[in-house]
N, C-alpha and C positions, 0 to 999 in steps of 0.2 A: 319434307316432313310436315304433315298436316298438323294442325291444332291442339289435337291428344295426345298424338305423339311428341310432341314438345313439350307440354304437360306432364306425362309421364316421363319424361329425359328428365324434366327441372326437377321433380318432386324425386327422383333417382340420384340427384347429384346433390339434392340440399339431405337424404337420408346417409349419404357416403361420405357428405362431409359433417352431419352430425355425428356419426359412429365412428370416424374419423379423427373428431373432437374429442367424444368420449373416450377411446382407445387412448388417446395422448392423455389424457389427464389422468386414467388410472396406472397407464406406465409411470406417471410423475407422483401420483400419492396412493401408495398402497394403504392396503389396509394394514399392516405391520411396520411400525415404528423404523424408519431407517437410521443406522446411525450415521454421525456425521461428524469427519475432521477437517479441521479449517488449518486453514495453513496464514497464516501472515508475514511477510516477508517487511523489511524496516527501510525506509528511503528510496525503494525501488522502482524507477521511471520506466519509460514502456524500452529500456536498453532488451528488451528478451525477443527471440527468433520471432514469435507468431504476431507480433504488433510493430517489424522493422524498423524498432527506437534508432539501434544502431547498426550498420553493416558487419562489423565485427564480433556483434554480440553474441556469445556460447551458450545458449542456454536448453541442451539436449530433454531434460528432464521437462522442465517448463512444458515445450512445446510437446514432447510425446502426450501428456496430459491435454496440453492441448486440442490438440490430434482426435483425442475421442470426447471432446468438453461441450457445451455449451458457451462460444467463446465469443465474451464481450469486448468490441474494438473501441466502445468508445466510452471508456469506463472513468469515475471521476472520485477524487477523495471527497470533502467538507471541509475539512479543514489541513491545508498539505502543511502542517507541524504537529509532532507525534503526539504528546497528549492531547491537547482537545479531541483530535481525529478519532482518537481509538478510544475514547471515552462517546463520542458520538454515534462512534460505530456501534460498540458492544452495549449503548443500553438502547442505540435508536431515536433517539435527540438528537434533534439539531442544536448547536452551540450557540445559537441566538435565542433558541427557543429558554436553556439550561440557564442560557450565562456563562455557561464553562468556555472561556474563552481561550486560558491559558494553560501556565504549567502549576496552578494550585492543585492541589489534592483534592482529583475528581468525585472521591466518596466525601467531602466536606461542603459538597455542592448540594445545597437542599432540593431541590429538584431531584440529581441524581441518585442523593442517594435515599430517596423515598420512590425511586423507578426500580426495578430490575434490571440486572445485566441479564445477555443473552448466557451465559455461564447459569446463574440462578432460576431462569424459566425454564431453561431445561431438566434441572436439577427436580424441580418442583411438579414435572411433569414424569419423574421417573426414571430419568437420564444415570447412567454414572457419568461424574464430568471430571474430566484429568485435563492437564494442562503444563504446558514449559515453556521455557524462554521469557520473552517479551511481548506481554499481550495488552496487560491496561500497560501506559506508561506509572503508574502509582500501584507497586501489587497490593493484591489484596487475601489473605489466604483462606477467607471463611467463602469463596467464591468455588473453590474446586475440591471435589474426594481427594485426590490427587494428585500433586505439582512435581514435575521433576527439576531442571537446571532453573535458580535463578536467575534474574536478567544480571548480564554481566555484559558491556562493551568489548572487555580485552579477547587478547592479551596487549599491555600499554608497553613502553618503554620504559627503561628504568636506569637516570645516565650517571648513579655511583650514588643519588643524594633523592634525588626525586625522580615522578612521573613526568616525564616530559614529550615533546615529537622525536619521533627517529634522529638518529644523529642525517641522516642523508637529504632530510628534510631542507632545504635550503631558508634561511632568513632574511626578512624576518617575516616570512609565511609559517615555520616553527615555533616561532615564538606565540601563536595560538593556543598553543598546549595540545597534552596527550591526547585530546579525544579528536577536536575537530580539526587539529593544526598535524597532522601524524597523518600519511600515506605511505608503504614503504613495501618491498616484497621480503618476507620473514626467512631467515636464513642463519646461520652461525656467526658473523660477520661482526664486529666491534664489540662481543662479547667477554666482560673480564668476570669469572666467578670467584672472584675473589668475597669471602662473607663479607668481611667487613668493609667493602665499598663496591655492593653487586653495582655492574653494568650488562643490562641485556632485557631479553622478555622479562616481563613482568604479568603477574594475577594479582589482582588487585583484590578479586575475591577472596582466594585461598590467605592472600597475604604471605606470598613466598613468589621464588623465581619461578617461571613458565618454561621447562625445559625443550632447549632447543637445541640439542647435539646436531640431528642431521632431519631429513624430510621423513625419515625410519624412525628415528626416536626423538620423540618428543613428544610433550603433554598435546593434549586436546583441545581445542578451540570450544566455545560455548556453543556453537551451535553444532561440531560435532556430534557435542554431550548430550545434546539436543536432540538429535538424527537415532541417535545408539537407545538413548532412552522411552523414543517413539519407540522404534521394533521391538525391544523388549516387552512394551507394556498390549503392543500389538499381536506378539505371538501368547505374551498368556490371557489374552481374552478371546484370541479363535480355540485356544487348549480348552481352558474355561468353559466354553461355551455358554458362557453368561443369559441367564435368564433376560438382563436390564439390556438395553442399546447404549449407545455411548454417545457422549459429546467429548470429543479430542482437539484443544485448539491448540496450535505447536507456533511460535515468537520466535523465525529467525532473525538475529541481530545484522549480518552484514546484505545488504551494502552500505552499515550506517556506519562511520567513521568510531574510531580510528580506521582506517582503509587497509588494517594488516592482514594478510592470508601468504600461507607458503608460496617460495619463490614459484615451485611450477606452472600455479596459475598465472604470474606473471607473463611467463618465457611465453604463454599461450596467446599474446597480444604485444608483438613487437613495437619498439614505440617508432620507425619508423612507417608501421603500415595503418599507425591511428589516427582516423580524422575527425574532424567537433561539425558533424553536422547541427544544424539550428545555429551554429555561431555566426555571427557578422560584425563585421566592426560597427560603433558605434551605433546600434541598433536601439539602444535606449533613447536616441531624442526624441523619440514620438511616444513614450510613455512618461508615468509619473511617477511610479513607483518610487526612484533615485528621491526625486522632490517632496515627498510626504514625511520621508524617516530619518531620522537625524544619522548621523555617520558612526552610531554604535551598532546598527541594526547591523549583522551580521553576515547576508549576501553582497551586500555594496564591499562592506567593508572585505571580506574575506577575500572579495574579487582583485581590490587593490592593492593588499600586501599581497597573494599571487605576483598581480603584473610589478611587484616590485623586487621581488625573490627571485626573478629570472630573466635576463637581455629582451629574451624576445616572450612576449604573453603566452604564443601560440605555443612555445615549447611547453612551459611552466601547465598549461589546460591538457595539453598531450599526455605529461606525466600523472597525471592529476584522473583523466579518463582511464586510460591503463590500470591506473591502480581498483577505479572504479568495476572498470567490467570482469577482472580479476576475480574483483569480489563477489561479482555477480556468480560467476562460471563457480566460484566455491560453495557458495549457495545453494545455487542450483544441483551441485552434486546432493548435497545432503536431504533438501527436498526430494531427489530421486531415490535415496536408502530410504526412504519411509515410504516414497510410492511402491516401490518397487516389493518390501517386505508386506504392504496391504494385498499386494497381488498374489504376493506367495501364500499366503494365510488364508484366500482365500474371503476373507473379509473385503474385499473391496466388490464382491457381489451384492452387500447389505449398504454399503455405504455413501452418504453422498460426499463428495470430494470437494471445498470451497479454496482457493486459491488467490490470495490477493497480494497490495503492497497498501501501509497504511500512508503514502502518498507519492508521490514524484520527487526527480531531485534535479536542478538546474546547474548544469555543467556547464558555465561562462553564458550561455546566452544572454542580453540585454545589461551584459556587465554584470552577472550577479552569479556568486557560485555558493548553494546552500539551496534551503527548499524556503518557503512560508511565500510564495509568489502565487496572484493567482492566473499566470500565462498555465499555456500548454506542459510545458518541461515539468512544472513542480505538480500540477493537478491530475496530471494524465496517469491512472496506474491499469497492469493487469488484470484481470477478472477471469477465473474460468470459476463454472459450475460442474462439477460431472456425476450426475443424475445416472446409479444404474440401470439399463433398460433404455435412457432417453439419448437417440442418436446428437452425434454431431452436428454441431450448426454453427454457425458465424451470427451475429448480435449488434447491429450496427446503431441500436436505440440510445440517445445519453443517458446514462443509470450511474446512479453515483452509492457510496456506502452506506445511505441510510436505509435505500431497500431491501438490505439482507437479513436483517432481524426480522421485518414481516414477512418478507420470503420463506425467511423457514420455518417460522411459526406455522405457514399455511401447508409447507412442503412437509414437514413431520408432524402437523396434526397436532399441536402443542393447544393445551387449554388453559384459561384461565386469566383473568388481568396483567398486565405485565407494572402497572402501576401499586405500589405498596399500599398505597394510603391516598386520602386528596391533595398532599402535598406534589405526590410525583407527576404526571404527564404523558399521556398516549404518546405511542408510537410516531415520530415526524413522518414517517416513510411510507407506503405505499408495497405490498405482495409484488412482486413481478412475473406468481406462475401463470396468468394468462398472457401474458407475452412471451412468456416458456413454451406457453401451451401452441403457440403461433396464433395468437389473437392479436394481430396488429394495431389494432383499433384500443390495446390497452398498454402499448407503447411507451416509454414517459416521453415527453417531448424537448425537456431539459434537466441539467443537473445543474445544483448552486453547492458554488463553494463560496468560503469567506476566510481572510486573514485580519486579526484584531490591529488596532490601532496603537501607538504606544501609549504608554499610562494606566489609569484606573477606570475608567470609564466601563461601566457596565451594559449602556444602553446599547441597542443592537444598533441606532441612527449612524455612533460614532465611529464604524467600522467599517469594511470594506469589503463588496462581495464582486461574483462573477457568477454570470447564468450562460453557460451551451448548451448551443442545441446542436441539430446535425451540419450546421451552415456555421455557426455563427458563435464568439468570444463576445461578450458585452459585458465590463469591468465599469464598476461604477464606485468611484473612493469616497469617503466622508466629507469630499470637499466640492462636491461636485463634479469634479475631473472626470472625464470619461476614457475610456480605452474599447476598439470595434474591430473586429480580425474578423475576414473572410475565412475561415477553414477551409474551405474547399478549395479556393483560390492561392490562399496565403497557409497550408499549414505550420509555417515554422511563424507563424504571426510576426512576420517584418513590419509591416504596413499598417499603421494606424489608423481608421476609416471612418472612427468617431464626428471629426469636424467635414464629413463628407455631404454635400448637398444633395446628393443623388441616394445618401443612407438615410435620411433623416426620421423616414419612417418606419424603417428597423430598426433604429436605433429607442424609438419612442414606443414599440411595441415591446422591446425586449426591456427598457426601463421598467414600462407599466407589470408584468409580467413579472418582475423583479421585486415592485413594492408589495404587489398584490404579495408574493409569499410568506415578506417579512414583517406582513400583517398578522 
């Protein structure tokens, strides 16, 4: 090939991959408004088929979605405990940046609430916005047109006098109480209906028994309510034909404890074929986490009354995951009756499809059963996008929650400040459709999360974060402590690498890199 002709190849393949560029980006942003339901699921770790959390895990619905998604593997919460998280998510602040660290009432946070939620910029751009279940942890109702189920945990127990753990619950891991001390497969079984001293389901909502004759008759679970009330409000907007696009975000509650769902999704995970991948004995002496929080903090502890409720630990985590992916697999159905009725309606040609979990959950590893950790287990969650028109792909970039508020602002074309006033605060995050678009080069290169310290302290110094990348865990506590995981090497993070001589300038790279953002 002479000199022109190579010339004319190059100037042939940089026109093929600009029309190529352009092609992807106008599949990604039409000129017509798309609408878009978000789905958030509550505790949910990478246990689902397309991210092999767990080898047992059922998650048919999930991964069908997945299947035709935009699927990200290395996706990260900000905060892995529900309120801060979903208040960071849904206005786009980071919780260092807000202050919202805890479980205060995220609308009383002056920052937040002189920002916009992703609820209200839509709204304001022309959106109808409905909404169910569990979305802020703190509802808010002047946030959505509207709302169907509200957030509701149960159904709880109820042992003649009070809310308490299933009677099957062993002690004193029961002695936790109804929400997070309660795993159980829901069945007829120790039920007295007797009025004046019920023993059995309980709604806490309704404030009456949660009827449970058989798997045939019995009331509906919250996120049922949930599922039933998505299709409905889906078949009469493709009836409709609505002028307006929509913003739908739907708050399933399980896999958040109390861990109750009908027996048959139990039967679906035998407990002799369940195993605790990521566990190892004594895996915490090369972390600090145990050493920073005093023995109320509730994964150490929860871990302990566990190993003390059962002979053997391993049994007691057995029972404990069972109950867990249970809940998954029922979830995951219900997620599937809303996919499934978007397909039917026709609607899922207009729509884009967000799919998340508002964080991870740590199932015994490093001694610790609960989330607000910032290892793999609690931080790690799902992520699919599914873009009509935009094929399937895998997404191996760290991206965490805070880029999906600028995501879609750029993805539907949304105008307008998202900040109220000078009180509230741009956007923490970052678009990610040029890395949709296959611009690798706009890649993120890490995700930070952060868990608060105990106490009142408000300054972000006093707290504790973690930044991945595609290699690498670097945890750095309020005390200096440090914690360094090879991922690639180490994914279940065994291995502490921090006081490593041979890391030393990864480890100083990813510090700098760290302060730099919580500047």
């Amino acid at each position: 090939m002479n000199h022109k002709s190579a010339a004319r190849f190059a100037l042939f393949i940089l026109l093929c991959s600009s029309w190529l560029n352009h092609a992807i980006a106008n599949s990604i942003v039409s000129e017509n408004p798309k609408n878009v339901l978000f789905i958030i699921l509550d505790d949910l770790n990478d246990y689902v088929g397309y991210l092999d959390g767990h080898p047992l895990a059922k998650t048919p619905n999930i991964d069908k979605l997945a299947a035709k998604s935009l699927r990200f593997t290395n996706a990260y919460t900000n905060v892995p405990v529900c309120a801060p998280t979903r208040a960071s998510l849904f206005t786009g602040i980071y919780a260092h940046k807000s202050k919202n660290y805890g479980f205060k009432t995220w609308y009383d946070n002056k920052v937040l609430a002189n920002s916009k939620t992703m609820m209200e910029h839509f709204k304001d751009n022309g959106y109808h916005v409905l909404g169910s279940g569990k979305i802020m942890h703190h509802p808010k109702a002047e946030l959505w047109h509207e709302f169907g189920q509200p957030l509701d945990y149960g159904p709880y127990w109820r042992d003649g006098e009070k809310l308490t753990s299933h009677p099957s619950v062993p002690r004193p891991y029961g002695d936790i109480g109804k929400i997070d001390g309660s795993f159980a497969a829901m069945n007829n079984k120790f039920i007295n209906n007797n009025d004046n001293n019920y023993v059995g389901w309980f709604s806490l909502l309704d404030n009456k028994p949660f009827k449970y004759i058989s798997e045939q008759q019995r009331s509906l679970l919250p996120d049922e309510v949930t599922a039933n009330w998505a299709t409905d409000k889906i078949q009469q907007l493709a009836k409709n034909n609505a002028s307006k696009p929509f913003f739908m975000a739907l708050g399933f509650i399980r896999p958040h404890t109390p861990l109750h769902v009908p027996e048959k999704y139990f039967k679906r995970f035998p407990i002799e074929k369940i195993t605790l991948p990521g566990v190892k004995a004594n895996d915490n002496h090369d972390s600090y986490y145990h050493k920073l929080f005093s023995n109320k903090l509730k994964g150490p502890r929860y871990f302990k009354l566990l190993e003390k409720s059962y002979q053997e630990t391993e049994q007691g985590l057995k029972e404990y995951t069972q109950a867990y992916l249970a809940a998954v697999n029922f979830v995951d159905e219900q997620v599937g009756k809303v996919l499934d009725e978007l397909e039917r309606s026709g609607l899922s040609e207009n729509t884009t499809v967000i799919l998340t979990s508002d964080h991870g959950y740590t199932l015994g590893e490093k001694n610790f059963l609960f989330k607000n950790t910032l290892w793999q287990s609690s931080t790690h969650i799902p992520l699919l996008i599914n873009i009509p028109g935009v094929k399937e792909k895998t997404l191996t970039a760290p991206v965490s929650h805070i880029d999906l508020f600028p995501t879609l602002i750029e993805l539907s074309q949304l105008s307008g400040d998202t900040r109220k006033n000078s009180q509230g605060l741009k956007l923490s995050g970052e678009s990610l459709l040029s890395y949709l678009q296959g611009d690798e080069s706009a890649a993120p290169k890490y995700a930070l999360s952060m868990i608060k310290q105990e106490g009142k302290s408000l300054a972000p110094k006093d707290h504790h974060y973690s930044i991945v990348t595609n290699q690498w865990r670097y945890i750095l506590y309020n005390n200096g402590l440090e914690e360094l995981y090879n991922r690639k090497e180490d994914p279940n993070e065994f291995d502490n690498l921090a006081n490593a001589e041979q890391h030393k300038n990864t480890k100083a790279l990813l510090k700098q890199q760290l302060k730099l953002e919580l500047n």
